[in-house]
ZADO-1210 file (C-alpha; in nm, 4 decimals, padded with zeros to 6 digits):
<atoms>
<atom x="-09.6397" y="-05.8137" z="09.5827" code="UNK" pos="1"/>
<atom x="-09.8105" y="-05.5644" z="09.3891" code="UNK" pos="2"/>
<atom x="-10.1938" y="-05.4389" z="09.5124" code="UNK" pos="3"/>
<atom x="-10.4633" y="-05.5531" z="09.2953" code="UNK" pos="4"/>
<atom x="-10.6500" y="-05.2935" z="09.1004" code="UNK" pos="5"/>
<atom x="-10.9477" y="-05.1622" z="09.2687" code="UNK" pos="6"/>
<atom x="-11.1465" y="-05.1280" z="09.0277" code="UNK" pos="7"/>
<atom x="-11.1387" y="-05.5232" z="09.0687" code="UNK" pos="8"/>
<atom x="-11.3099" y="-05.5082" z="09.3694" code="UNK" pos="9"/>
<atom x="-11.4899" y="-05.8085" z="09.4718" code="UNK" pos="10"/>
<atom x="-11.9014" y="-05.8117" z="09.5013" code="UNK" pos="11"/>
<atom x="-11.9582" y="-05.6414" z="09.8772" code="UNK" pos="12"/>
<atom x="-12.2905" y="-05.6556" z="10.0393" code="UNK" pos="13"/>
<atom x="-12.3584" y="-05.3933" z="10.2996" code="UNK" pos="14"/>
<atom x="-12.3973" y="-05.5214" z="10.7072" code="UNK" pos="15"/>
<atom x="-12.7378" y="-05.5889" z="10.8547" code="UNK" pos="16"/>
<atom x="-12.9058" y="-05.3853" z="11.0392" code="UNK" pos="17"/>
<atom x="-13.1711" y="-05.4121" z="11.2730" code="UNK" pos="18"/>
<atom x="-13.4978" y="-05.4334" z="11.0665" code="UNK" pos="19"/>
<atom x="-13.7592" y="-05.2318" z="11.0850" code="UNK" pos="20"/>
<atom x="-14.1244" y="-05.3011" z="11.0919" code="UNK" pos="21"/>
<atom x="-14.2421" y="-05.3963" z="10.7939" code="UNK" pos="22"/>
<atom x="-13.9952" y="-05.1788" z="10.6420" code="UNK" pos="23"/>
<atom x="-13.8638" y="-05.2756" z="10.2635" code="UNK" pos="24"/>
<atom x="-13.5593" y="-05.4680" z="10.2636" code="UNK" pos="25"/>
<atom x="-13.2592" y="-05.3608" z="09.9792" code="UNK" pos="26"/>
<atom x="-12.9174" y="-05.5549" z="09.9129" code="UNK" pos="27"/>
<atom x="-12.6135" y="-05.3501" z="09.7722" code="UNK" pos="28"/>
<atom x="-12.3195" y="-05.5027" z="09.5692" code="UNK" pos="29"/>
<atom x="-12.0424" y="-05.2716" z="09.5485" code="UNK" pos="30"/>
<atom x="-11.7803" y="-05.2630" z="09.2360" code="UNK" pos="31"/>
<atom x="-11.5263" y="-05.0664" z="09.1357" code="UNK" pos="32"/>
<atom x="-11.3200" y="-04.8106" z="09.2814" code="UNK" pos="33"/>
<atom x="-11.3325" y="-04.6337" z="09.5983" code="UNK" pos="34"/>
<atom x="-11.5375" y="-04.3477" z="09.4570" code="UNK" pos="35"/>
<atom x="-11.7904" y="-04.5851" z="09.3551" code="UNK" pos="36"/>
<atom x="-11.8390" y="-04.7081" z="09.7357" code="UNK" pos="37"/>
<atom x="-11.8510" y="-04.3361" z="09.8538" code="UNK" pos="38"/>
<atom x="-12.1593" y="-04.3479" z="09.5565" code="UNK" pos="39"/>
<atom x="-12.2801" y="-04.6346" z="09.6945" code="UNK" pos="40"/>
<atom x="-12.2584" y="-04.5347" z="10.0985" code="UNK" pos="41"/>
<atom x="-12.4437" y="-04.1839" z="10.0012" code="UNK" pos="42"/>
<atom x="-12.7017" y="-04.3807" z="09.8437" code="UNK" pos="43"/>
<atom x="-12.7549" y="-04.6892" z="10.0834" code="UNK" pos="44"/>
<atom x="-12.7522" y="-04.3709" z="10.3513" code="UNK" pos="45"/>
<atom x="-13.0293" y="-04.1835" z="10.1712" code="UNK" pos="46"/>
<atom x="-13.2343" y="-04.5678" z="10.1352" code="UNK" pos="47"/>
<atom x="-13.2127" y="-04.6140" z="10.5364" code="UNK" pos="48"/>
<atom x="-13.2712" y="-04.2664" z="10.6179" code="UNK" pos="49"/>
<atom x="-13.6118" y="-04.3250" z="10.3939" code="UNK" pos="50"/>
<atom x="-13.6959" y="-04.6513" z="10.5880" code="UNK" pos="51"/>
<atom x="-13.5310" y="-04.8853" z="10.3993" code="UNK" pos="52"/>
<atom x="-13.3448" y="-05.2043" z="10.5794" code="UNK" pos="53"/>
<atom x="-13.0119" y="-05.2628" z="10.4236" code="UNK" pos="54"/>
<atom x="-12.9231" y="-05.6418" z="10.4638" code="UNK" pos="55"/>
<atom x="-12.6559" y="-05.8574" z="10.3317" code="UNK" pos="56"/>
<atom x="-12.8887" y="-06.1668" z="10.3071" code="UNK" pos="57"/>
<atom x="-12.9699" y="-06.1096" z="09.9431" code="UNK" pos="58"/>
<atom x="-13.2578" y="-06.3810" z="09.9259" code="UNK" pos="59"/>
<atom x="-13.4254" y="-06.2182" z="10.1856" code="UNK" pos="60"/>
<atom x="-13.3743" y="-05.8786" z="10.0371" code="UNK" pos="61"/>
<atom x="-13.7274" y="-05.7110" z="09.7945" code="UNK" pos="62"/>
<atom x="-13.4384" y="-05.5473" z="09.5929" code="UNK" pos="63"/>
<atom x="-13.0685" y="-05.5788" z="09.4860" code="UNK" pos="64"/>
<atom x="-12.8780" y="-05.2871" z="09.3860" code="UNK" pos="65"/>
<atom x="-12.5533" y="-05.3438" z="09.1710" code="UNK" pos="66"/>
<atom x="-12.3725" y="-05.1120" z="09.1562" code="UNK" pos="67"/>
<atom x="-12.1270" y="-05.1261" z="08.8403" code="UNK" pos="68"/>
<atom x="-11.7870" y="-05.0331" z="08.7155" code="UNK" pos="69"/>
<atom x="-11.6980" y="-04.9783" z="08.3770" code="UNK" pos="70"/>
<atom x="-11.3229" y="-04.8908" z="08.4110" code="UNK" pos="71"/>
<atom x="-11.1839" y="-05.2063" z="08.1753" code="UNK" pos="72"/>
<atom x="-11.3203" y="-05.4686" z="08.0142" code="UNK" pos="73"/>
<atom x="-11.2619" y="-05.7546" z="08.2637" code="UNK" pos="74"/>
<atom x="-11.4582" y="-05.5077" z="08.4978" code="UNK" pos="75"/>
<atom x="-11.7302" y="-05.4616" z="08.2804" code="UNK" pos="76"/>
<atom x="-11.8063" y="-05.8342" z="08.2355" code="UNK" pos="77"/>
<atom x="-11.7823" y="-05.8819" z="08.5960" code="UNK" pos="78"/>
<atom x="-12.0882" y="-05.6267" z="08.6236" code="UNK" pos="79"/>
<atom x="-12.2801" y="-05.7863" z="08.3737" code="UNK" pos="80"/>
<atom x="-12.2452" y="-06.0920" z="08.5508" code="UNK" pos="81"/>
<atom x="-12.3414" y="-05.9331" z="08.9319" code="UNK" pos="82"/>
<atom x="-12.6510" y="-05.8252" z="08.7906" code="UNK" pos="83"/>
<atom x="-12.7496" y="-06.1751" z="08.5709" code="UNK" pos="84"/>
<atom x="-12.6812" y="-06.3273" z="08.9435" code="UNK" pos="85"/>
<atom x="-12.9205" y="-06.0679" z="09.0987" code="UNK" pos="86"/>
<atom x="-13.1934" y="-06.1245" z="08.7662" code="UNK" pos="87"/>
<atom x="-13.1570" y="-06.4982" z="08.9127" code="UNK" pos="88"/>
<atom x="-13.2715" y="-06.4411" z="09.2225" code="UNK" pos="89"/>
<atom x="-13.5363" y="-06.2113" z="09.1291" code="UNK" pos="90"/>
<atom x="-13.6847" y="-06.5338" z="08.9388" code="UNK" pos="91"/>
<atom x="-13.6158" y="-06.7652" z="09.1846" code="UNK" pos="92"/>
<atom x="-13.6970" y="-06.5671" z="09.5229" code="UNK" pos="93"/>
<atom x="-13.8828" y="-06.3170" z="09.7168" code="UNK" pos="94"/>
<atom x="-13.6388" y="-06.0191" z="09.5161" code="UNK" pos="95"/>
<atom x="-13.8855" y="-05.8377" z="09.3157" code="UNK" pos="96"/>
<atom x="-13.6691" y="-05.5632" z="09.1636" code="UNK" pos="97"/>
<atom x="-13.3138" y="-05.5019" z="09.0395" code="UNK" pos="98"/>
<atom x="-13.1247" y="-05.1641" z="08.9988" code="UNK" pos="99"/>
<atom x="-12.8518" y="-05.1201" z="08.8152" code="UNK" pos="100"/>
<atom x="-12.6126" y="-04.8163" z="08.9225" code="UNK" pos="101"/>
<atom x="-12.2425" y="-04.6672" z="08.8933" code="UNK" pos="102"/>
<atom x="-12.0235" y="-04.6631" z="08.5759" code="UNK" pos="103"/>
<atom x="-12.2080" y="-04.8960" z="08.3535" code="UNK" pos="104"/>
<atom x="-12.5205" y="-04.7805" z="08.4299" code="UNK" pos="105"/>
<atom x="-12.4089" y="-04.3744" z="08.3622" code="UNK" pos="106"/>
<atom x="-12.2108" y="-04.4873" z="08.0045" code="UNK" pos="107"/>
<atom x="-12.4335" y="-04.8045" z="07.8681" code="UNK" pos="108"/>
<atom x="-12.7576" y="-04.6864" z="07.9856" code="UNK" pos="109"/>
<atom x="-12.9829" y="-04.7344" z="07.7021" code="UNK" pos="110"/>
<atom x="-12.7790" y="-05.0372" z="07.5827" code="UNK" pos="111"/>
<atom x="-12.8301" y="-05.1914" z="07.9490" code="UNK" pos="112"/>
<atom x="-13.2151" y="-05.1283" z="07.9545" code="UNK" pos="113"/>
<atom x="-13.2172" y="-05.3280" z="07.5787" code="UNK" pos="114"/>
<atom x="-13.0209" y="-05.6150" z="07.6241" code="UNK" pos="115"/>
<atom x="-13.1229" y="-05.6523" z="07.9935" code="UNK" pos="116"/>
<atom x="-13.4898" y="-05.6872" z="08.0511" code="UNK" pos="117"/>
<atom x="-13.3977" y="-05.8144" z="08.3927" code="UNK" pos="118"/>
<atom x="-13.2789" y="-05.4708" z="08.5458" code="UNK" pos="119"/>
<atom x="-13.6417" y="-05.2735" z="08.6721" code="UNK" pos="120"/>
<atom x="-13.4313" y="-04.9671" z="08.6624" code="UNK" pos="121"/>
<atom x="-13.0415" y="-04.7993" z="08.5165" code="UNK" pos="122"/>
<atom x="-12.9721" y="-04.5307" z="08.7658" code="UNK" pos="123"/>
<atom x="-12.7050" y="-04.2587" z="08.6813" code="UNK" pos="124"/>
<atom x="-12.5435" y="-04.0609" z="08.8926" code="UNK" pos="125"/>
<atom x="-12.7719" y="-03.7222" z="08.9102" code="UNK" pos="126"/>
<atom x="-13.0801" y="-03.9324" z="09.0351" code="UNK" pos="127"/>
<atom x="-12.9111" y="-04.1312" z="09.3034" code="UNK" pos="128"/>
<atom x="-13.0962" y="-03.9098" z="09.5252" code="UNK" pos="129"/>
<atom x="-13.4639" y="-04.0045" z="09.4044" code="UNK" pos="130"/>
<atom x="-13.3772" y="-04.3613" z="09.4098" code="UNK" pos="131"/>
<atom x="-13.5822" y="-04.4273" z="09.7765" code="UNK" pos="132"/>
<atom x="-13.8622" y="-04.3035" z="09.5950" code="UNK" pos="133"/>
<atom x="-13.8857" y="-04.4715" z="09.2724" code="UNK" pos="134"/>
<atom x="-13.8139" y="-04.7815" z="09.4654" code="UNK" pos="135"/>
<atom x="-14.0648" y="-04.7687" z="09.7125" code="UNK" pos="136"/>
<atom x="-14.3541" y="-04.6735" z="09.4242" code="UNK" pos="137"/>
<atom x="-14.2651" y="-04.9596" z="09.2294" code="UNK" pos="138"/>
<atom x="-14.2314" y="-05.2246" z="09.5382" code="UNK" pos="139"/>
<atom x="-14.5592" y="-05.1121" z="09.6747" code="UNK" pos="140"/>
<atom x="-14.7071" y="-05.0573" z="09.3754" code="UNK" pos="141"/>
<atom x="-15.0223" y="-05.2936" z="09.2901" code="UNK" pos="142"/>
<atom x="-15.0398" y="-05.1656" z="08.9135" code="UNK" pos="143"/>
<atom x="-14.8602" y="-05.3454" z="08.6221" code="UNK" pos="144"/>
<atom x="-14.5171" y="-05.2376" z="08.5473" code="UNK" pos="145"/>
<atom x="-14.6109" y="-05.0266" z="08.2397" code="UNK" pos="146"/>
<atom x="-14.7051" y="-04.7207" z="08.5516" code="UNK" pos="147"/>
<atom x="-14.3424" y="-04.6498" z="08.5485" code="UNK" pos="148"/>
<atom x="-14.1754" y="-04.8141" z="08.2148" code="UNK" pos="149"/>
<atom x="-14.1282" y="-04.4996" z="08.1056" code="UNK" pos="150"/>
<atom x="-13.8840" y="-04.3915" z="08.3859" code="UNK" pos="151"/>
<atom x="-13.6440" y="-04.7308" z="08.3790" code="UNK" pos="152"/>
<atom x="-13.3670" y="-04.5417" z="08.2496" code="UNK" pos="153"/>
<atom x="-13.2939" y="-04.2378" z="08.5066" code="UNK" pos="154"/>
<atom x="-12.9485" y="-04.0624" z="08.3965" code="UNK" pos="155"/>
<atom x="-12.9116" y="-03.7444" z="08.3536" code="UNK" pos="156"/>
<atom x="-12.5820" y="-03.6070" z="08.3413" code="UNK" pos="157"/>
<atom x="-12.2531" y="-03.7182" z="08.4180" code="UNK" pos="158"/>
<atom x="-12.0824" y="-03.3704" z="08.5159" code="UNK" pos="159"/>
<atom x="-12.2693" y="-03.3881" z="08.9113" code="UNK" pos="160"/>
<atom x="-12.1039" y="-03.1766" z="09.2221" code="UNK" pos="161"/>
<atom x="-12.0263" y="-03.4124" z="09.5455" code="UNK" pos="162"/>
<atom x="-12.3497" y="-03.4429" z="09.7691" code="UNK" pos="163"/>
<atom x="-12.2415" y="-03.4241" z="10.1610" code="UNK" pos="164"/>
<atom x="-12.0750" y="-03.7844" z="10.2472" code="UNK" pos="165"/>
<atom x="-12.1032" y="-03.7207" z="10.5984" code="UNK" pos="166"/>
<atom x="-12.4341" y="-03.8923" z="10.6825" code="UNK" pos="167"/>
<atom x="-12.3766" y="-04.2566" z="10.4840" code="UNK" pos="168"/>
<atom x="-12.4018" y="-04.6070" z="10.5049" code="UNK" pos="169"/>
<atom x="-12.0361" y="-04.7391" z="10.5786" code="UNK" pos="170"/>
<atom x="-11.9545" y="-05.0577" z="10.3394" code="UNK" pos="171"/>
<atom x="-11.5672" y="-05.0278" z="10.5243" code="UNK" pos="172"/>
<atom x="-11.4543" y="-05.2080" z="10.7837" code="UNK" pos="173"/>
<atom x="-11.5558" y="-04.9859" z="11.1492" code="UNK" pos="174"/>
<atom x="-11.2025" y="-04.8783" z="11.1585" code="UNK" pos="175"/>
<atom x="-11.1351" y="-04.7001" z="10.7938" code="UNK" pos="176"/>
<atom x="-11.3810" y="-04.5202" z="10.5698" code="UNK" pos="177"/>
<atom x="-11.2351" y="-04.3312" z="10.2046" code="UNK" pos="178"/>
<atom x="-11.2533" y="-03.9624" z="10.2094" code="UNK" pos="179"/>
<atom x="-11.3388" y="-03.8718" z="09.8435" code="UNK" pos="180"/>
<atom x="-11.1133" y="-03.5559" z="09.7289" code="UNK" pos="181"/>
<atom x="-11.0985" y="-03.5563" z="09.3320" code="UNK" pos="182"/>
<atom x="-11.3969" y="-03.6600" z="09.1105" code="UNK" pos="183"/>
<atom x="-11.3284" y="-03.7430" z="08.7231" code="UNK" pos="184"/>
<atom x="-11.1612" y="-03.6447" z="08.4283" code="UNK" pos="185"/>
<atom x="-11.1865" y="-03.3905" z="08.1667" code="UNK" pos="186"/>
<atom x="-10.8681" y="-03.5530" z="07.9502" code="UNK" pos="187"/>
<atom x="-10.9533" y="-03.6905" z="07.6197" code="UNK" pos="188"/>
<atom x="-10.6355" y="-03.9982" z="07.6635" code="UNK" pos="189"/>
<atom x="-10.7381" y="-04.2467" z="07.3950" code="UNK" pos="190"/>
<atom x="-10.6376" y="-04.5332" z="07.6554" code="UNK" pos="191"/>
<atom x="-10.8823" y="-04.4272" z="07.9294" code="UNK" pos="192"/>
<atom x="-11.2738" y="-04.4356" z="07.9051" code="UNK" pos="193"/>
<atom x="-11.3364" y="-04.2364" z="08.2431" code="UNK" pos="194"/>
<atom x="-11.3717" y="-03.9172" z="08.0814" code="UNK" pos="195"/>
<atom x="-11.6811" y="-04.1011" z="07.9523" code="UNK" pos="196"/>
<atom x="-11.8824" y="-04.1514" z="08.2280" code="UNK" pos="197"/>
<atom x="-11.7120" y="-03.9422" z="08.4833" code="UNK" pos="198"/>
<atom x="-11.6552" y="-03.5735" z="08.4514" code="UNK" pos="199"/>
<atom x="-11.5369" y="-03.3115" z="08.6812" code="UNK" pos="200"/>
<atom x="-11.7860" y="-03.0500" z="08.7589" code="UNK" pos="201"/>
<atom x="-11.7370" y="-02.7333" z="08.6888" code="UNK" pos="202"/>
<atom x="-11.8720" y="-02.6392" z="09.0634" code="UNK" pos="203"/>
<atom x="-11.6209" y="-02.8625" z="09.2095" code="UNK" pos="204"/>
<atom x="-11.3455" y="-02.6237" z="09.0528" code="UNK" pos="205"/>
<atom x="-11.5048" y="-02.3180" z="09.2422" code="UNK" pos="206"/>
</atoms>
């Protein structure tokens, strides 16, 4: 039987780990291709290296990060539905934010931050790295949400050199983990949207 296409993935949320005290708890649903869990391990590694408990007990979590794929449309509408699910808890629960990262968020972001009041912030690929930051100012923040409206969309380019992989948060099973060695597409095919969202970097060449 054929494999099914990755970038069909089903919604993965990261292992718990021991908590910390009193430390802010984030859940991580992972879409999309293999590249986009490599994304989303450097990330979840740079949240628990800045005190952040990753948990797969999304109720329990003060934030959800979905992170999207935009590859097709069947993939697309799967994203859009991970983070309505998320928005749900948020107005149900103890989740008080949701982030919106990966493919959809890079290509749509403007669009996403219009039609989806829901999502506290669209994260692109160049400001993974400040995510533990904006998230822990707005979760411990005791000022209205208008203190950092005007940072909800955080892009910035698409064309971003790899950022070491070596220290992450494994979403793989113990035994296997996906060593990332291409990134992208420069390749204008009318049938393929990558090129959109993903570029190769020109230091990646070097």
């Amino acid at each position: 039987m054929p494999a099914k296409p990755v970038c069909r993935s089903q919604p993965r949320a990261a292992p718990a780990v021991a908590a910390q005290k009193d430390s802010l708890k984030v859940s991580f649903v992972s879409l999309g291709c293999p590249k986009n869990v490599v994304d989303g391990e450097v990330l979840l590694g740079d949240l628990a290296r800045n005190g952040f408990t990753v948990t797969e007990d999304r109720v329990e979590a003060d934030c959800i990060v979905v992170n999207t794929c935009a590859f097709v449309e069947d993939a697309k509408t799967e994203s859009l539905e991970a983070i309505m699910e998320a928005a749900e808890l948020k107005k149900d629960g103890r989740v008080q934010k949701v982030v919106v990262t990966g493919c959809l968020a890079q290509r749509y972001s403007i669009e996403l931050a219009e039609s989806l009041p829901e999502a506290d912030f669209v994260v692109g690929f160049q400001n993974y790295s400040g995510l533990p930051t904006t998230l822990r100012n707005a979760l411990q923040s005791t000022t209205s949400t208008s203190g950092h409206a005007e940072s909800r969309v955080q892009v910035g380019e698409s064309t971003v050199a790899f950022r070491p992989e070596a220290d992450r948060y494994r979403l793989t099973p113990r035994h296997s983990a996906y060593l990332r060695v291409a990134e992208g597409c420069n390749h204008s095919c009318t049938f393929c949207a990558i090129p959109g969202f993903r570029q190769v970097s020109e230091s990646i060449h070097k």
